[in-house]
Phi, psi and omega in degrees: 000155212239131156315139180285136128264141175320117151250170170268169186155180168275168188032068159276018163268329177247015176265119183228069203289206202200091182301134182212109182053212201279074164213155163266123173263119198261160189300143157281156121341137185242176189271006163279290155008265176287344157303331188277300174321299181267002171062084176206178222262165217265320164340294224279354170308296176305350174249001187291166166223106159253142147336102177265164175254049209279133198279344212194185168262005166225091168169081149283147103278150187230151180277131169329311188301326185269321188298322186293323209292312188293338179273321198279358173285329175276352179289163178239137192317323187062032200242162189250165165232139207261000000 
């Protein structure tokens, strides 16, 4: 059995990460989570289209990795044209 480590974060009540073989397993995301993250209404998270995980038939989770990869698909260049 593989040691817990601390993670930071967002869901810091239930952030843990979690060695499995060589990989570090990061906390899933709850759809509070990424609402929070993204400042959006908790509704509107089940319609973003990020990669969902489904643990169940009513229990998504989102992986960190799929939320950053969808804000860095949204980032926009910010440059102006004068």
């Amino acid at each position: 059995m593989f040691p817990a480590e601390q993670s930071s974060g967002i869901g810091q009540s239930h952030a843990v990460a979690v060695r499995v073989r060589d990989s570090v397993l990061e906390p899933l995301f709850t759809a509070e989570d990424v609402a929070e993250i993204l400042q959006v209404p908790v509704k509107s998270v089940y319609e973003l289209p990020i990669r969902k995980v489904r643990l169940g038939a009513n229990r998504v989770r989102w992986t960190p990795n799929d939320v950053a990869a969808f804000i860095e698909r949204r980032l926009e260049d910010g440059g102006f044209d004068a």
